[in-house]
N, C-alpha and C positions, 0 to 999 in steps of 0.2 A: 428721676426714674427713667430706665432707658427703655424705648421702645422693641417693643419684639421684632424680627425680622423674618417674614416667612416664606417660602417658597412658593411664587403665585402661578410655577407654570401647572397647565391641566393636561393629565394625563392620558393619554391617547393611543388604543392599540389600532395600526392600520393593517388592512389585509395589500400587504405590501406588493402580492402578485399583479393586484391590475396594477401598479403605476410602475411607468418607467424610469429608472436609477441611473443616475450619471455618478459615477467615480472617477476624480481626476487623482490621480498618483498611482504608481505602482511598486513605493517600495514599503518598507514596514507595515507604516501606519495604511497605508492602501489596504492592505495585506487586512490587516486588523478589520478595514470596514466592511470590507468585502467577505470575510468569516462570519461575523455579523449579521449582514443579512441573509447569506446562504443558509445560516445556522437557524434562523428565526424564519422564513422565509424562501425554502429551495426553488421556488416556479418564478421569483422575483427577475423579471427583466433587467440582465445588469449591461449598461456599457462602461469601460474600464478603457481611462484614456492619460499615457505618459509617454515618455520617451525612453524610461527603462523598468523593467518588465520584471520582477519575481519570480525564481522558481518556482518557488511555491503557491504562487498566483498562475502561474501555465499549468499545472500542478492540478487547479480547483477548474480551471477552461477544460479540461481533459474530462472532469467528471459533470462538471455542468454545463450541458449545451446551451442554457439561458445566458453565458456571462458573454460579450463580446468585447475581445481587445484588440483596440489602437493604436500601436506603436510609435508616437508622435506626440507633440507637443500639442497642449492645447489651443482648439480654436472656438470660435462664436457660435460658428453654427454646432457645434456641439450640444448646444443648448436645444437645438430645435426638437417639439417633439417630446421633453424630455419633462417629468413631472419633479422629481425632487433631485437636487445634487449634493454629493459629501465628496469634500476639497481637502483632499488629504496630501500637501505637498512640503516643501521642505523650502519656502521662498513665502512669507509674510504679504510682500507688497503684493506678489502676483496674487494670492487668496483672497486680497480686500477684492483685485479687479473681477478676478470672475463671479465674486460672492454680488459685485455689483450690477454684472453685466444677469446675473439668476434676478434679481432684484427687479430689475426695466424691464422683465420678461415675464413677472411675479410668477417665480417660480422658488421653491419654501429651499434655502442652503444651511448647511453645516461646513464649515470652517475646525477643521482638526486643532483642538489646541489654542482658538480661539474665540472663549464664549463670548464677549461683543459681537460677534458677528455672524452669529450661529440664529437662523429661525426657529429649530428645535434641536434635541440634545436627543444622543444614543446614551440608553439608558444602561446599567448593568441588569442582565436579564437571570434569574432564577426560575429553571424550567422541571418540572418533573411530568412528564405527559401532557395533558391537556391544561396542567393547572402552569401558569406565568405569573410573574412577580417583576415588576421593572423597578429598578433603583435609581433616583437620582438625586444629585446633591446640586442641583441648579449650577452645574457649570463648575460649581466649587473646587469641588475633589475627588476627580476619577479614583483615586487612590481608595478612598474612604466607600466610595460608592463600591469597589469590586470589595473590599473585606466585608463588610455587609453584606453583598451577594455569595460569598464565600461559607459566613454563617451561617444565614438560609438552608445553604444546601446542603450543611449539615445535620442542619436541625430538620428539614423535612424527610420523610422518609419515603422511600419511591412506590411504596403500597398506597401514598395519598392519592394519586391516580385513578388507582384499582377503587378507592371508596367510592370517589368520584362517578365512576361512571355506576357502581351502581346504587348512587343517590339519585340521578340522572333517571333509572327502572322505577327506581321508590317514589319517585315525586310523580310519574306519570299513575301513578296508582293513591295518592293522594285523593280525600272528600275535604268539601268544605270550601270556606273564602278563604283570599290569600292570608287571613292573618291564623285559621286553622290551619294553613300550609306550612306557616312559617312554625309556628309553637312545636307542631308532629317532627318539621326537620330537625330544628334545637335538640329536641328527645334525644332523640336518632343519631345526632353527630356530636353529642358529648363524649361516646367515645373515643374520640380525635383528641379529647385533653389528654388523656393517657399520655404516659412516657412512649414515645415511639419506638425508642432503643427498647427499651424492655419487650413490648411486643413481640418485633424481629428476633432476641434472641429465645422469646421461646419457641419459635417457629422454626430456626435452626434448632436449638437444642431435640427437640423432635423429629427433625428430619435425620439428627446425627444418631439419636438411638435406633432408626432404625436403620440408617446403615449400617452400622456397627451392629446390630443383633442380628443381620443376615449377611454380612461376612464372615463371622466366625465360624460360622457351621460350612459356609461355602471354603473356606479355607481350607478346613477339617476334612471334608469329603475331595476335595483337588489333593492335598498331601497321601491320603490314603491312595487315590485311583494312580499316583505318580509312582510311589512305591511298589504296587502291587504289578504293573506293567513293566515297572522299570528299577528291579531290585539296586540297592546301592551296591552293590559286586559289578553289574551290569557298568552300571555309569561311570563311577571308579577307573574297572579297565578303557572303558571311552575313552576318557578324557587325558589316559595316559596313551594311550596310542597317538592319539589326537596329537598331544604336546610333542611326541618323539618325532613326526614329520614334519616339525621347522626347524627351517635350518636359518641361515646367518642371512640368507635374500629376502626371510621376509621384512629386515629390516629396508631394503632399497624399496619393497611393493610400501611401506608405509611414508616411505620420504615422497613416492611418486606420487602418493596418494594426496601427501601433503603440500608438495608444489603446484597440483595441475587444481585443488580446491583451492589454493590461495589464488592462483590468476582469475580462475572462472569467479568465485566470491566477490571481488572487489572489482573484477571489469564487465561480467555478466557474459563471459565466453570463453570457450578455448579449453574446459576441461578433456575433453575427450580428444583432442589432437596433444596434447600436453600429456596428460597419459599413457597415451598408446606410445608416443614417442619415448617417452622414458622407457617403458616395457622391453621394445624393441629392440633401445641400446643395451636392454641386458641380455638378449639373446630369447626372449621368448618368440614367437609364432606370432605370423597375424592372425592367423586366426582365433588364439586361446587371445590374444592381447584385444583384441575387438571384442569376445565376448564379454571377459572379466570385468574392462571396462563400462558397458552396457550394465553389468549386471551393480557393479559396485558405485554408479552413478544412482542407481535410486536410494542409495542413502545420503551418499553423500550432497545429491541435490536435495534430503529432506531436510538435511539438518543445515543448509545452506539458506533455503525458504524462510524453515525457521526463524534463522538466528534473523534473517532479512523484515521478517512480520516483527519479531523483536525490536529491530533497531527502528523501525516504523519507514522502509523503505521501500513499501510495496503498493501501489496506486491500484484501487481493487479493480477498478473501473478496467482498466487497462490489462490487467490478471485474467479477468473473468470473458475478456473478449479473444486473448488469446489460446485457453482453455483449450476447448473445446474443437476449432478447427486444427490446433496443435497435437492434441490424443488421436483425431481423423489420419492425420499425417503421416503420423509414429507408426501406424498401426500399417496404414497401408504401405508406405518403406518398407519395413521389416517382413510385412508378408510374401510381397514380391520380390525383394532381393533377392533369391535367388536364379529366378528366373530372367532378370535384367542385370543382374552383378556383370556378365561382358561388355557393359555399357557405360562402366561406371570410368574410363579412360576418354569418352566425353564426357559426362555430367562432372567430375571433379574438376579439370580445365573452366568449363563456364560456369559454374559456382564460385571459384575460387577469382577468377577474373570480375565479377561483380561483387567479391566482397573487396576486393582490392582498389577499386572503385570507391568503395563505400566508406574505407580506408582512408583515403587521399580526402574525402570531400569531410569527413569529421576533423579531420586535423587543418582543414585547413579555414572552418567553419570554426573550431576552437579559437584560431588566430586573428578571427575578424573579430568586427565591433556588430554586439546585438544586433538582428534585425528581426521584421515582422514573422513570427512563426507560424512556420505549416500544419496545418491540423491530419493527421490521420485518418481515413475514414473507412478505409478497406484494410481490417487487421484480421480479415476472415482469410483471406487467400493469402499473405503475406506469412501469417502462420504457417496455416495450411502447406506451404511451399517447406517453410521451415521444419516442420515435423516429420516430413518427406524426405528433406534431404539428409535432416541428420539419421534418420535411418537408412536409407542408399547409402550414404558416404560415412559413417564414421562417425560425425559431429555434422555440426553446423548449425544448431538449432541456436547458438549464440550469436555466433559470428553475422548470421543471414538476420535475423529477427533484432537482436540488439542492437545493429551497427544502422541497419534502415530508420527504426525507429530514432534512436539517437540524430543520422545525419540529416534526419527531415525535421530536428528543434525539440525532441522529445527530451526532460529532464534527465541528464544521465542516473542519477539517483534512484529516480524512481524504475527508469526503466529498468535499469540493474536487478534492480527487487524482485520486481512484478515478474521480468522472463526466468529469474532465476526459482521464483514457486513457482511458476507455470513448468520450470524443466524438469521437477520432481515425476510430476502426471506424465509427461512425454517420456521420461526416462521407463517411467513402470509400465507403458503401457506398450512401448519399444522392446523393454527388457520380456513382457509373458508373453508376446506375441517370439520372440525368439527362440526363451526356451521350450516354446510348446510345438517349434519345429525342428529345432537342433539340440534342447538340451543343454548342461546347465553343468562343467565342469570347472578345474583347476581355482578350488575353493580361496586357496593360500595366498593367489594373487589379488583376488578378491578382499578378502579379508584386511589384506595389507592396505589398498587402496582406500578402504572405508574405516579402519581407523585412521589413515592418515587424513583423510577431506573430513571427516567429522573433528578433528583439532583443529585442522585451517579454519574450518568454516565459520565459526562467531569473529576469529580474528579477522579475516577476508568482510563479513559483513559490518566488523567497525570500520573498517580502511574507507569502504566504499561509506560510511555515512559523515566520517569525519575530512577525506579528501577534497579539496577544493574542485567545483563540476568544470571549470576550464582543464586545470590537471587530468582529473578521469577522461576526458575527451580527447585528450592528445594520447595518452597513455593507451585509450581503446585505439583512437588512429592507427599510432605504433603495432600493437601486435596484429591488427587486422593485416595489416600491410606486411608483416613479417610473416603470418601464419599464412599469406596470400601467395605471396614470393614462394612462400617453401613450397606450397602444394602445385604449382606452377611449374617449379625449375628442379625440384628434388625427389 
């Protein structure tokens, strides 16, 4: 008769924020611990200490001011100070020594990949609000432990939350001793046996009747008020007039449109100098070639943003800080352009000479080996400048904002993303502030411009998520330093 074998560890949820985290590794499996407890635990004290560093892990340092990384191999004193560590590295013997060295210092370790040597074990976690579920298989089989946390989370439904807290009302309204509390919740929470799926889809099914029962009628009354303002005779001749002024150029306004979305998408700059240069060599004006562009940049940068949120190359944290002094920027550029535009024969020269700068130190920051990275802390005035100048000058809102952040260790990836939705808002807020002093012509170039950057633009946003971030930084180097030169010398 064989004996049972049971799982004797005891299950433990800590409030992970007061103790301090030591993470030694910084690639995957690092990756992995360190998602872990952000994800269970964001106010968690993290130190994160290797010798090579993750993207994606500079990545999570950018939004969480709690994690601090070490660029360096492990030492002793690491230990100090330090309440629990998980040893996620890719070297067996070194994991026993430090797991040894947590050990003489009783301090509680996890060993990645090696349960002997683990004091406790990260569980697979099943979260839906307040309610938590930890998984584990003692070590056994992570494998087994995430498909069971997989099921879970299928099986629960995320209104278990919503009951939740108001069981949390009910109970405080509870008579009686704890075992009348307990018989009154039973009552109460049998209907949690129910099919859950069933639930949820009658609660859509009801919310879709009544979409559908007041769009019809709203449909009905917009076709009418279209018609009656705008007889089909009316729209008809529109549309043929409309057709009979393109000619054979708007196909070059579509190519322009589609080369200068392809560079800005996948390098996070240079649409609007890339633009206007194409325009120019067909013979149109600067001035109509500055506006169109301005104005066909707020689409194109939407569906750039887009496709960017899509491929998941957008760091919000980073987005949402360059926002708003960026819209400040735009606004005041564009206002006063006209009143400073004889000045713009200095301000192009020293712009253009510190992205050139900026140029040389990415590419040549591509070409070395890792080192300790610079953190950002002032992206209020760094915008700020950029939203300004690409309104004074033309562009710049890439070249100034992407090429800084990039050469001071920022993920190319993400940065690309994040200034490339952020240049939607600067673009629109650039572009009403213009036509609300100049006005709003030569549709055709426009038009061309914005279908062509809306085809570039998903393909531009895969380039930049599937190209290698050494590649992207030599690459951003290169045109910084080309588009530097030109505005410099030409």
């Amino acid at each position: 008769m064989s004996t049972e074998v049971k799982n004797t560890l005891f299950p433990v949820f800590l409030k992970l924020e007061k103790f301090r985290v030591l993470i030694v590794g910084g690639g995957k499996v690092g990756l992995e611990k360190v998602t872990a407890v952000i994800n269970n635990s964001p106010a968690t004290k993290i130190t994160l200490v290797a010798d090579y560093i993750s993207d994606e892990i500079k990545v999570l340092q950018d939004e969480y001011s709690t994690i601090t990384i070490h660029q360096r191999l492990f030492q002793e004193t690491d230990l100090n100070e330090i309440d629990l560590v998980i040893v996620a590295i890719n070297d067996k013997q070194k994991s026993i020594e430090i797991k040894q060295l947590a050990k003489d210092k009783h301090i509680l370790a996890n060993v990645a990949d090696t349960p002997d040597q683990c004091d406790f074990y990260l569980g697979s976690i099943v979260q839906k609000g307040n309610v938590k579920i930890a998984v584990s298989t003692n070590g056994k089989s992570p494998t087994l432990a995430k498909r069971i946390r997989e099921t879970f989370e299928e099986s629960f439904p995320e209104e278990i939350n919503e009951s939740m807290e108001h069981l949390t009302k009910v109970r405080s309204y509870l008579k009686g001793d704890f075992t009348d509390k307990v018989r009154q919740l039973n009552s109460i929470t049998s209907v949690l046996s129910q099919n859950p799926k069933k639930l949820h889809s009658i609660k859509i099914s009801k919310r879709r009747i009544w979409i559908y029962s007041l769009s019809i009628p709203a449909l009905l009354i917009s076709g009418y008020l279209l018609c009656y303002f705008l007889p089909p005779s009316i729209l008809g001749q529109s549309a043929i007039n409309l057709v009979s002024t393109i000619d054979a150029s708007f196909l070059l306004y579509i190519l322009a449109g589609f080369t200068a979305q392809m560079i800005d998408g996948a390098l996070g700059m240079a649409y609007g100098v890339t633009a206007t240069t194409f325009l120019l060599s067909f013979g149109i004006t600067p001035a109509a070639s500055s506006a169109s562009v301005h104005a066909s940049e707020v689409f194109t940068s939407a569906a750039s943003g887009l496709m960017h949120l899509k491929f998941k190359n957008v760091n919000m944290k980073l987005f949402k800080g360059l926002l708003i002094p960026g819209v400040i920027g735009a606004i005041l550029g564009a206002y006063i352009l006209s009143s400073f535009e004889q000045y713009n024969y200095i301000i192009k020269p020293l712009v253009s000479s510190y992205t050139l700068i900026l140029g040389i130190v990415i590419v040549v920051k591509a070409l070395k080996k890792d080192t300790v990275r610079q953190k950002i802390k002032r992206l209020f005035p760094l915008a700020l400048v950029g939203g300004f100048l690409d309104s004074i000058g033309g562009g710049g809102w890439g070249p100034i904002v992407s090429s800084t952040l990039i050469a001071r260790g920022r993920n190319p990836r993400y940065t690309i993303g994040s200034v490339n939705l952020a240049e939607f808002f600067i673009a629109l807020s650039s572009s009403l502030t213009f036509v609300t002093i100049i006005g709003l012509t030569h549709w055709m170039i426009i038009a061309g411009l914005i279908i062509g950057g809306v085809i570039a633009a998903p393909i531009a946003a895969y380039m930049a998520n599937k190209i290698p971030t050494k590649t992207i930084m030599i690459l951003v180097g290169i045109v910084v330093i080309i588009l530097s030169l030109k505005r410099l010398f030409f």
